[in-house]
C-alpha positions in Angstrom: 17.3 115.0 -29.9 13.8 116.9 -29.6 16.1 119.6 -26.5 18.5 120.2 -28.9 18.7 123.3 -31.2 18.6 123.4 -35.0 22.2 123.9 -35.5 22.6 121.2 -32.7 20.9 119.0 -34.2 22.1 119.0 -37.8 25.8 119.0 -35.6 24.5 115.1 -34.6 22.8 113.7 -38.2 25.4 115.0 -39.8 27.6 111.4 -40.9 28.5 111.0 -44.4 30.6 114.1 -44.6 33.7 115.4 -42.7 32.2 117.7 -40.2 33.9 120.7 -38.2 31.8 122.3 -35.7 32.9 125.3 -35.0 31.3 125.5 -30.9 31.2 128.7 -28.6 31.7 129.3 -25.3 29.3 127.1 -23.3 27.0 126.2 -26.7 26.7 122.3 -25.6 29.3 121.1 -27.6 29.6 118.0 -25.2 26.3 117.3 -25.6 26.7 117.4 -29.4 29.2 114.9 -29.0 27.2 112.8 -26.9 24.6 112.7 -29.1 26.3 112.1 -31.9 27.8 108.9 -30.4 24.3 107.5 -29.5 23.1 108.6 -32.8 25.9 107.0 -34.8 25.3 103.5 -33.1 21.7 104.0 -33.5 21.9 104.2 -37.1 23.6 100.7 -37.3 27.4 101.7 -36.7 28.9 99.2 -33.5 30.3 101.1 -29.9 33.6 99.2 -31.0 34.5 100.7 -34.1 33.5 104.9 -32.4 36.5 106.7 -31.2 35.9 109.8 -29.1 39.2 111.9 -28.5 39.3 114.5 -25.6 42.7 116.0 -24.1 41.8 115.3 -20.7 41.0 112.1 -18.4 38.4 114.1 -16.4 36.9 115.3 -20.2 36.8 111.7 -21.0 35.2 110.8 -17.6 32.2 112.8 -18.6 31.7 111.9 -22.1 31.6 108.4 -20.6 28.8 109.4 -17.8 26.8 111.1 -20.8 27.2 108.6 -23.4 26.2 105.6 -20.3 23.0 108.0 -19.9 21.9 107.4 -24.0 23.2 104.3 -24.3 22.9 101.1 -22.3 25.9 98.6 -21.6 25.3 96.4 -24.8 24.5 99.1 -27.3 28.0 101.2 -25.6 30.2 98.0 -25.5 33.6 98.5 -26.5 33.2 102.2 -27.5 36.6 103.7 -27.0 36.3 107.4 -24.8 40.0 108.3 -24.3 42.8 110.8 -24.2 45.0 110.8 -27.8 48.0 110.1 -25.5 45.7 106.7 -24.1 45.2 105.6 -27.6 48.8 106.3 -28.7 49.7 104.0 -25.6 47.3 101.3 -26.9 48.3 101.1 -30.5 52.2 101.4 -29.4 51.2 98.3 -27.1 49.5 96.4 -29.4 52.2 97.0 -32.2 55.7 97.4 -30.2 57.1 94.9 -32.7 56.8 96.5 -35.7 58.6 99.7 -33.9 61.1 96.9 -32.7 60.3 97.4 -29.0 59.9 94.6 -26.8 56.5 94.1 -24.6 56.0 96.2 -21.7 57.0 99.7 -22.7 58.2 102.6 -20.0 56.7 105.9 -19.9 59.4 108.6 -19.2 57.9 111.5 -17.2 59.3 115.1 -17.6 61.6 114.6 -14.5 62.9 111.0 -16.3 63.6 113.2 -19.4 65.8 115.2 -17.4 67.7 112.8 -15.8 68.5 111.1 -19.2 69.8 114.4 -21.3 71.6 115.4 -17.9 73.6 112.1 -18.3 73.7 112.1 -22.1 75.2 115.6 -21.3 77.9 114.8 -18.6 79.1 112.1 -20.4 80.1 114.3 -23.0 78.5 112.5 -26.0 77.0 116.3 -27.5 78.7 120.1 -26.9 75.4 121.1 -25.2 75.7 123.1 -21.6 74.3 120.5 -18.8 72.7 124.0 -17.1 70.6 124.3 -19.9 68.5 121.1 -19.9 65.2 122.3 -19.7 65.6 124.2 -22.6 67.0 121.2 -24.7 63.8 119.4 -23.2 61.5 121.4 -24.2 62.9 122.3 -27.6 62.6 118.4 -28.3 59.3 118.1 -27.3 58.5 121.3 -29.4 60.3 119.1 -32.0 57.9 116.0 -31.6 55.2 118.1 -31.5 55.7 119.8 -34.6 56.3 116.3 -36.3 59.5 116.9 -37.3 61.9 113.0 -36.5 65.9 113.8 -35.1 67.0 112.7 -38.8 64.8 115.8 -40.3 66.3 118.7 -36.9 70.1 117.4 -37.8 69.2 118.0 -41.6 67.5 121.4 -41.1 69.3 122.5 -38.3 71.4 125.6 -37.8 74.8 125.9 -36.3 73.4 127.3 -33.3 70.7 124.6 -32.8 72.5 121.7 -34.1 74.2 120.7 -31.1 69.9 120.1 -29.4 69.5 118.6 -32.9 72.2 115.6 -32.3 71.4 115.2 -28.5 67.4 114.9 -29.5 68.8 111.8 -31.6 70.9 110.5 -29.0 68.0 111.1 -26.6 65.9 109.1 -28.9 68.2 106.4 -29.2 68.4 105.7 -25.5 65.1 105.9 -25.2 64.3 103.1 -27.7 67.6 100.9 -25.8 65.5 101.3 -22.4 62.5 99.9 -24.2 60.8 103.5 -23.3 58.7 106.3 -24.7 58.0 109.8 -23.8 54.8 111.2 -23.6 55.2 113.5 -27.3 56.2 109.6 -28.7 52.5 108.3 -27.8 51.5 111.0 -31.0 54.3 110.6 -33.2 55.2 106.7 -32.9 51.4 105.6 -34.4 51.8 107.9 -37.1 55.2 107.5 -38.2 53.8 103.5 -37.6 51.4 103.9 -40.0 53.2 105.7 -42.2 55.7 102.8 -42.5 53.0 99.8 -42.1 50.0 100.6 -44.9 48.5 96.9 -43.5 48.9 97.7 -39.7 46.9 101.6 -40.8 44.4 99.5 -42.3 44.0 97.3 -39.5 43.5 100.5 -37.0 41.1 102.4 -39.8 39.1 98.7 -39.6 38.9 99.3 -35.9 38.3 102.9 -35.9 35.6 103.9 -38.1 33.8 106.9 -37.0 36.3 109.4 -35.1 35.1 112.3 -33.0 37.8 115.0 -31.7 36.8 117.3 -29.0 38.9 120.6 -28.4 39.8 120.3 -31.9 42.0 124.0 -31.3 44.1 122.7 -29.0 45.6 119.7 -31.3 49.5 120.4 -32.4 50.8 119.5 -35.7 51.7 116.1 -34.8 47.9 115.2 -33.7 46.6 116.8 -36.6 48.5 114.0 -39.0 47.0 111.2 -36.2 43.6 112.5 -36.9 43.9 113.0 -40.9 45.7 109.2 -41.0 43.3 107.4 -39.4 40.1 109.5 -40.4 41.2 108.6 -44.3 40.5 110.0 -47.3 36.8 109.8 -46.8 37.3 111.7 -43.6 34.6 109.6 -41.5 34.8 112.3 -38.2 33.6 114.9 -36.3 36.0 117.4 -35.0 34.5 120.4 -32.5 36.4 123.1 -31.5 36.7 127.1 -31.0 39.5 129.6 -32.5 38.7 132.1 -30.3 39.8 129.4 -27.3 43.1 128.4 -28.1 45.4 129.1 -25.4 48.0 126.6 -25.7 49.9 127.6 -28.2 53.2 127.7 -25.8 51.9 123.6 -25.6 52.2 123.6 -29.5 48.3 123.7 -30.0 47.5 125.1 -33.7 44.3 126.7 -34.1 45.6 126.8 -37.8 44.4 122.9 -38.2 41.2 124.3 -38.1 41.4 126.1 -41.4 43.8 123.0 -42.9 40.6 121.3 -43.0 39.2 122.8 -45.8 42.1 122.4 -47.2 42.8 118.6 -46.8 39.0 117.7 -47.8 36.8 119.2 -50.1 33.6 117.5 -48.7 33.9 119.6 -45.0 30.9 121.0 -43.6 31.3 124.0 -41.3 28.8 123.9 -38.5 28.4 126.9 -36.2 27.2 126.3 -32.8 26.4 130.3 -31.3 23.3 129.7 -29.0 25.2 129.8 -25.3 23.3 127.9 -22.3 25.6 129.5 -19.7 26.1 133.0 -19.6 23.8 136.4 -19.5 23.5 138.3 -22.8 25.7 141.4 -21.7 28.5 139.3 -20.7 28.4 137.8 -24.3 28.6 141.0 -25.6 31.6 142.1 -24.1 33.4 138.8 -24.9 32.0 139.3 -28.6 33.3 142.8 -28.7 36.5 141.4 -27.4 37.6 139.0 -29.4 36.4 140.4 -32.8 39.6 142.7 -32.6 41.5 138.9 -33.8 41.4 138.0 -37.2 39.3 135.3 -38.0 39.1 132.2 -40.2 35.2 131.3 -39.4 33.0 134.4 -38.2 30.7 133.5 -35.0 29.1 135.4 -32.3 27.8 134.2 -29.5 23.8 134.8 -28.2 22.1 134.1 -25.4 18.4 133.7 -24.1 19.1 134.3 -20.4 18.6 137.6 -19.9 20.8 140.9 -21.1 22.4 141.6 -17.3 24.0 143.6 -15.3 26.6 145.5 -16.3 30.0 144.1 -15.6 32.3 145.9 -12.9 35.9 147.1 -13.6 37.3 148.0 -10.2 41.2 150.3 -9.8 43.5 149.6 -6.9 45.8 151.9 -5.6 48.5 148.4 -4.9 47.7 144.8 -5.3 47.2 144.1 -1.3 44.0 146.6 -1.5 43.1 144.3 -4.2 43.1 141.2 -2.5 41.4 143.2 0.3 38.3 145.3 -1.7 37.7 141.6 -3.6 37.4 139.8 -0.7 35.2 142.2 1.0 33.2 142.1 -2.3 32.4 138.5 -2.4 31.4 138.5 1.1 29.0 142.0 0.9 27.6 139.9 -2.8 27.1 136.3 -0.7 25.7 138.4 2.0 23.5 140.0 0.2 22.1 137.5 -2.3 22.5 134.5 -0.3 24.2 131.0 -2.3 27.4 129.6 -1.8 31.4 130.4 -1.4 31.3 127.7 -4.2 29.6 130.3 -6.7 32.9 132.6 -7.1 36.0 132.7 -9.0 38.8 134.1 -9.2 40.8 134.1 -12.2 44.5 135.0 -13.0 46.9 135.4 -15.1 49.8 134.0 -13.1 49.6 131.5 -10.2 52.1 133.9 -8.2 48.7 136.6 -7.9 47.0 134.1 -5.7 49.1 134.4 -2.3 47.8 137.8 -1.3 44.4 136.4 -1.8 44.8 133.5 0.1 46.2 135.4 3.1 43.1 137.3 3.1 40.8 134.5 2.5 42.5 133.1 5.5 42.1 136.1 7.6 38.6 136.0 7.0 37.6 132.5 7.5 36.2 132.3 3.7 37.1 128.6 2.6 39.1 128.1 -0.4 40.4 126.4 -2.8 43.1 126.4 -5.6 43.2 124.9 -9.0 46.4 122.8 -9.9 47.9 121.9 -7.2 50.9 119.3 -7.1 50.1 116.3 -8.9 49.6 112.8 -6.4 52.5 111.8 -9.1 54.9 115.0 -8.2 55.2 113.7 -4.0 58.8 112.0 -4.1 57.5 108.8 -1.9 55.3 108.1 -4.6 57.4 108.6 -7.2 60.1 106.0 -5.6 57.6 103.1 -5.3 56.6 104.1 -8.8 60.4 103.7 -10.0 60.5 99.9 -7.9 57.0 98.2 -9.7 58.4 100.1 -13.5 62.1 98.2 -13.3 60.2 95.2 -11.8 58.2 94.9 -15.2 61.0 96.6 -17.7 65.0 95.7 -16.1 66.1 98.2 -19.3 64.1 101.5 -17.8 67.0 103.5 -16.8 65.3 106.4 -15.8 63.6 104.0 -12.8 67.3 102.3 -11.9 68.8 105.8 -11.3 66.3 107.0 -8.9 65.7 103.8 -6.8 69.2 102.2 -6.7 70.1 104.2 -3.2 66.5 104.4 -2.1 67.3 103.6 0.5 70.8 103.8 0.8 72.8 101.3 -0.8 76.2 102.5 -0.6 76.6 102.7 -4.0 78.2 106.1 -4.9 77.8 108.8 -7.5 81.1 108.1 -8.8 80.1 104.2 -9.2 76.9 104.8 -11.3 79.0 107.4 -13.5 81.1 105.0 -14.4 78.3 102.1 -15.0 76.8 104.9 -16.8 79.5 105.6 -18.8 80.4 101.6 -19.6 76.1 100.9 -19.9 76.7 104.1 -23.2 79.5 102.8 -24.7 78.1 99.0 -25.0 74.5 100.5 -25.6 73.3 98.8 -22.9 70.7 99.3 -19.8 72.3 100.6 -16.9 70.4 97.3 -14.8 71.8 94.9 -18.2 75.6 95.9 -17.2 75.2 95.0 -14.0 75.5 91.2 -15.1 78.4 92.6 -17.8 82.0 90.4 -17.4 83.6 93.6 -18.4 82.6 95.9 -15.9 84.6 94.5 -13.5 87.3 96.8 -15.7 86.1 99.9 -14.8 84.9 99.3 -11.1 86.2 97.8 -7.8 84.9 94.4 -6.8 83.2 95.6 -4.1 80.9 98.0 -6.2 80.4 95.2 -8.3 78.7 92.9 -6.4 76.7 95.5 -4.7 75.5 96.5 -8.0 75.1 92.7 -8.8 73.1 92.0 -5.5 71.0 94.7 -6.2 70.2 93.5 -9.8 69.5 89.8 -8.3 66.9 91.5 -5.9 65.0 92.8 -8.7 65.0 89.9 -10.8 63.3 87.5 -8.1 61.3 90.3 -7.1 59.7 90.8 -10.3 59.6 86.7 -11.0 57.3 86.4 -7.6 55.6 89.2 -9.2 54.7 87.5 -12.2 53.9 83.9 -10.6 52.7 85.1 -7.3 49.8 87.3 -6.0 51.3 90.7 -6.9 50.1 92.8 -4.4 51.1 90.6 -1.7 54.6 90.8 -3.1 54.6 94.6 -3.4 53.1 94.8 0.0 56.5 92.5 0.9 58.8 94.4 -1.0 58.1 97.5 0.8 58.6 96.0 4.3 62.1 94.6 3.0 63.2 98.3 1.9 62.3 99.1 5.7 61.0 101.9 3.5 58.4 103.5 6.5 61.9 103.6 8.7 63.5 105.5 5.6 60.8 108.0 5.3 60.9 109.1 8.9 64.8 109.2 8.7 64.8 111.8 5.8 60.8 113.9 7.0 61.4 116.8 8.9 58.6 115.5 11.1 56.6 112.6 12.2 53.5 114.3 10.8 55.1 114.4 7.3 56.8 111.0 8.1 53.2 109.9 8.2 51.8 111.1 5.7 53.9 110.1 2.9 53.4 106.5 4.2 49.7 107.5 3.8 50.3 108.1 -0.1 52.2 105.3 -0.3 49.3 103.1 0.9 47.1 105.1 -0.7 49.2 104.3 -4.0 49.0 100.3 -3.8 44.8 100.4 -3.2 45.2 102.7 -6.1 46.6 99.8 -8.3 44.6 97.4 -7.0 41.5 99.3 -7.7 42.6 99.5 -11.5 43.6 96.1 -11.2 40.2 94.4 -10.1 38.7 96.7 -12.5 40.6 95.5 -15.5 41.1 91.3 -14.3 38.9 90.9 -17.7 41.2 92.1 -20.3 43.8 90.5 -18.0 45.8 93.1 -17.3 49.6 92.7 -16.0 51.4 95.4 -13.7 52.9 96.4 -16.8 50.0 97.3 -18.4 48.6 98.8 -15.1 51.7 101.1 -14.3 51.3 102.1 -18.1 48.0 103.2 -17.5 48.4 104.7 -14.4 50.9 106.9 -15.3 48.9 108.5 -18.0 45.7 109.3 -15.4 46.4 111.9 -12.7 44.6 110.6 -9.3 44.6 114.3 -7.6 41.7 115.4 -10.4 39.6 112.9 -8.9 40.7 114.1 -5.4 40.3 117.8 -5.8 36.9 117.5 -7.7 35.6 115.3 -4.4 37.3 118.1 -2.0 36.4 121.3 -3.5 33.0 121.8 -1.4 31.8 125.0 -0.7 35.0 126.7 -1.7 35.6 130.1 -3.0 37.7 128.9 -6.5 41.4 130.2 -7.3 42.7 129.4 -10.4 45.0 130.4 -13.6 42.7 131.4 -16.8 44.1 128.4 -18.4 43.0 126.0 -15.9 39.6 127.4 -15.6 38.7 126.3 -19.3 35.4 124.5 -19.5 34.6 125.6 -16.2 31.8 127.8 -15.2 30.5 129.8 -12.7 27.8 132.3 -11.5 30.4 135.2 -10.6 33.7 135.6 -11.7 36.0 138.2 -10.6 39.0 138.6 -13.5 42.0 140.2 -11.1 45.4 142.1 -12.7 44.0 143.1 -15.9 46.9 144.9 -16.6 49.3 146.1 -19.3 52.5 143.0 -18.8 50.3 140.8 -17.0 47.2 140.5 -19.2 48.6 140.5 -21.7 52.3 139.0 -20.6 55.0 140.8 -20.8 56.3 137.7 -22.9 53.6 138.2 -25.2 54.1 141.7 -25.8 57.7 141.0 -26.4 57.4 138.2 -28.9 54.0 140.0 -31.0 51.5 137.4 -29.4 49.0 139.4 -28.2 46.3 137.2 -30.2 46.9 134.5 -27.8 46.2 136.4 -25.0 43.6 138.5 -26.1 41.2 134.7 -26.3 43.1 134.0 -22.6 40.9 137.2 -21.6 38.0 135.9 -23.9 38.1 132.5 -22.0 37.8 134.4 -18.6 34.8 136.8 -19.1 32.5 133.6 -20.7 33.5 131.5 -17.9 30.9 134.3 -16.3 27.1 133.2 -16.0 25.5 136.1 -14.4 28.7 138.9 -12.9 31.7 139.5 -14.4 34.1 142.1 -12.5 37.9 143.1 -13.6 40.2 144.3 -11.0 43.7 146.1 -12.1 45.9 148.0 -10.3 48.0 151.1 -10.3 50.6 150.0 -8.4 52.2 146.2 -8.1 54.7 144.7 -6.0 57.2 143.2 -8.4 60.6 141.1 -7.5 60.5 143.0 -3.6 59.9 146.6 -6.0 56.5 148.5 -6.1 56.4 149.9 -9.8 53.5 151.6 -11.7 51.0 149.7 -13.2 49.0 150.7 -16.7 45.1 149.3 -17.4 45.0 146.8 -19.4 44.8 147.4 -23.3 41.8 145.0 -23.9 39.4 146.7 -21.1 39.7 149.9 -23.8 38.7 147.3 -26.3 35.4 146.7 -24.1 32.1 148.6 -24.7 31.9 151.3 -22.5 28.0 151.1 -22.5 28.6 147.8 -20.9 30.8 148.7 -18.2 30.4 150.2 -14.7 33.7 151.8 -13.3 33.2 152.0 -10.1 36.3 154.3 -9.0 34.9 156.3 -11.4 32.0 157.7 -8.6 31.3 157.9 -4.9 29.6 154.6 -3.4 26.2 155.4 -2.0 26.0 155.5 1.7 23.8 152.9 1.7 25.7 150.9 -0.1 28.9 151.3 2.6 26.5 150.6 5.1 25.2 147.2 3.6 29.0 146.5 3.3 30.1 147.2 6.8 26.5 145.2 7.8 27.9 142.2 5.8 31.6 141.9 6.9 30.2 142.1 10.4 28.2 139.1 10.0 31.1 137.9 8.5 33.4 138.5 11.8 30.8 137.4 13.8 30.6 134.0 12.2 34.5 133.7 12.4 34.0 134.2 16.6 31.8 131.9 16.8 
């Protein structure tokens, strides 16, 4: 407590009022929460009845390392450090009866979403155009999000949206008949639960009794209501968040819920967190400058004790190749020069399409790399097929698993068969895998498709019942070898490398669960419970934070949030790229404006923008204008270096550094 600042400080002792903190860029707000956790439990509240919320497993990861650093393993026991979609998984697991689902829910992943309205669609059950279901996904997420049921859409819906409106409740309804949940459900099924079930909220309030809420900005509408209903009317929390971050609002983030406080309790006390730990006082500046052209709810400016700085560097292009090529040459005349690592540069962008220019020329000059947000473990199709096998072995009624496994591998069981059990499964308002068994389906398909259908279903049913009696893994390892699923994956890989590698992840996948499962053999944990679980982590952060190494990092602004690093080089600050062009379009240049904001205090000690005049767009080079928010930068701060000569002794450094650059690559 003694390290930390005033404001800090009063952020941590702070308990018996509601409590936004209102945290900067780099201020410690992690450490506040931290804190607070130890300091809660120190002042007689239990580990078990503290809930800290974060949006992301890697977030949580690190509260959890802090809070083990405070706290030892009896004082932390049973403190809950989660995502809200993990703690909408637990309470819909520990109450799927009152929601009338049976035990071992399904999670549907975007591409299972798809699948479903694409059949809802083709069997002809809503006038909605089967080309446009990502937009109908989306909208229905945006639905769930803003907390708004399928009874309230069909009520308030127009002519032209009513059609989404009455496939969102038919979407809803099949959900629920496959014993499955979407990820917006894990948000909005506990609160309309404890909307419905006063006992069941009192029960969770009971369990929860202090709440803490990290990234407080980026919560939708929906989250809001989860935090409010189980903080109470005394509001026993701490949220932390910043306005001037919210980025998300495409996600349905509402930096708005940070003002509803105030509103929805009376008690609130505003803390303002403005000392920054990370960044040089000149870069704060600019930032501060920035974003005070955005109206603001809760004035704050950022300060800093390291140092004013150099000024930062804007840097014109005559086309984006040069770019790639000057910034490239600039990182390696700056590593050169001032020694340190690949590992201490970024470069940021608005678009992940900006990158490939810059990863050509990383390539052509040996400088190691590595970008941000790759393809998911979950996104590789071997892994989603196993995947698909272990969720119908633990839930027969998850559709979305049947359709994509029952001819992996072949099975001979055609498109125009599963239509036709799809259509039969819809009218009986059944699972695809329950009218399998079905007497009547013998009237819609041949016999032979039948009792390939049948054998199928039998398959899965003694699977899963060895499963459940037997040493699971052993089973799954068996099941696998009776799919002859390695000779499957070399008949349909272009080549035996590729062939071999998706065995890999496969492998990789089943010491995966195994892992989770020895970890969790205390709370007795079944597959169900496991593939639940798993499905909510992603494996390749892990992975990528264990591979980056000395790597120069590429990334999106929105991934690089609550990341920092020593230089950072900002690239296509330009008019229809920062901001968008969608933005412009649609008034929403607020948004991006903090997008920029988020980029320059990513910055510890050099920030440089790069733009261009001319930009290869769609196979056409057209003319590029400067951004509109580097005119909204102070000029004192900036150093334009188009704007003058380089010294000779400056190209000469340059030409001395990209030769010991060359010669490292030759030998």
């Amino acid at each position: 407590m003694a390290a930390l600042n005033p404001q800090q400080q009063a952020a941590v002792k702070t308990i018996d009022h509601p409590l936004l903190v209102l945290a900067g860029a780099g201020s410690g707000k992690t450490r506040v929460i931290t804190e607070k956790i130890a300091y809660l439990v120190q002042q007689g509240t239990l580990a078990r009845y503290i809930a800290a919320l974060t949006f992301t497993n890697k977030a949580a990861r690190e509260m959890k390392e802090r809070v083990s650093k405070l706290l030892d393993s009896q004082q932390s026991r049973g403190l809950r450090v989660s995502t809200f979609h993990s703690l909408g998984l637990d309470i819909l697991r520990k109450e799927h009866k009152a929601l009338g689902y049976k035990s071992g829910l399904t999670l549907f992943d975007d591409q299972d979403k798809l699948t479903l309205l694409r059949n809802l669609i083709a069997h002809g059950l809503t006038d909605c155009d089967i080309d446009a279901v990502d937009f109908y996904n989306k909208q229905i997420g945006d639905w769930k999000n803003a907390f708004i049921t399928p009874e309230r859409a069909i009520s308030t819906a127009t002519d032209e949206n009513h059609a989404v409106a009455l496939l969102y409740n038919d979407f809803n309804r099949n959900l629920k008949a496959y014993n499955a949940v979407d990820f917006d459900d894990l948000i909005l099924k506990p609160v309309l639960l404890f909307q419905q079930n006063p006992e069941i909220l009192e029960k969770w309030q009971n369990k929860i009794r202090y709440l803490l809420v990290d990234e407080y900005q980026d919560t939708n509408i929906t989250q809001y209501q989860l935090v409010r209903i189980l903080a109470g009317n005394l509001g026993r929390f701490t949220v932390v968040g910043d306005d001037d971050q919210s980025i998300y609002a495409w996600r349905g983030a509402q930096p708005e819920n940070l003002a509803q406080l105030e509103k929805d309790y009376a008690r609130l006390k505003v803390i303002k967190l403005e000392q920054n730990y990370r960044s040089a006082g000149r870069i704060l500046k600019v930032a501060n400058q920035l974003i005070s052209n955005n109206p603001h709810t809760f004035e704050k400016k950022l300060w800093s004790n390291l140092g004013f700085g150099d000024p930062l560097k804007v840097i014109s292009h005559k086309d984006d190749r040069s770019e790639a090529t000057q910034i490239i040459s600039e990182i390696i005349h700056h590593k050169f020069r001032h020694g340190g690592n690949y590992s201490d540069y970024a470069i940021l962008y608005r678009g992940n399409h900006q990158s490939r220019l810059f990863e050509r020329t990383l390539r052509e000059n040996n400088v190691p790399y590595f970008i941000s947000g790759n393809s998911s473990f979950f996104a590789y199709s071997e892994i989603k097929d196993i995947l698909a096998y272990l969720r119908l072995f633990v839930n027969q009624d998850d559709d979305a698993a049947f359709l994509r496994i029952i001819n992996t591998p072949r099975r001979e069981i055609g498109p125009t068969t599963l239509e036709k059990l799809g259509a039969y499964a819809n009218k009986r308002h059944i699972s695809l895998f329950t009218a399998c068994f079905e007497l009547g389906l013998a009237q819609s398909l041949s016999e032979k498709s039948v009792f390939r259908l049948k054998k199928f279903a039998d398959w899965i049913i003694d699977t899963a019942e060895k499963i459940e009696i037997g040493d699971t893994f052993v089973v799954i390892d068996r099941f696998i070898q009776q799919l002859n699923y390695e000779a499957w994956l070399h008949e349909n890989s272009k080549t035996q490398a590729a062939a071999e590698r998706k065995i890999k992840n496969v492998y990789d996948l089943i010491e995966w669960l195994k892992r989770i499962a020895d970890k969790e053999t205390e709370d007795e944990k079944s597959l169900a419970e496991i593939i639940s679980k798993i499905l909510l982590m992603d494996i390749l952060e892990r992975n990528q934070e264990e591979e980056a190494g000395d790597q120069i990092s590429l990334m999106t602004l929105h991934a690089s949030k609550g990341l920092e690093f020593p230089h950072v080089f900002l690239i296509g600050i330009e008019e229809n790229l920062l901001p968008h062009q969608n933005s412009i379009e649609t008034d929403n240049i607020e948004e991006e404006r903090r997008l920029a904001y988020v980029g320059i205090t990513r910055a510890q000690r050099s920030c440089t923008f790069s733009y261009c005049t001319h930009r290869k767009r769609y196979g056409e080079v057209s003319e590029c204008e400067p951004s509109r928010f580097l005119n909204e930068l102070p000029e004192e701060d900036l150093e334009w270096s188009n704007k003058k000569q380089l010294e000779p002794e400056v190209i000469k450094a340059r030409g001395k550094a990209n030769l010991a650059n060359l010669k490292s690559m030759l030998s």
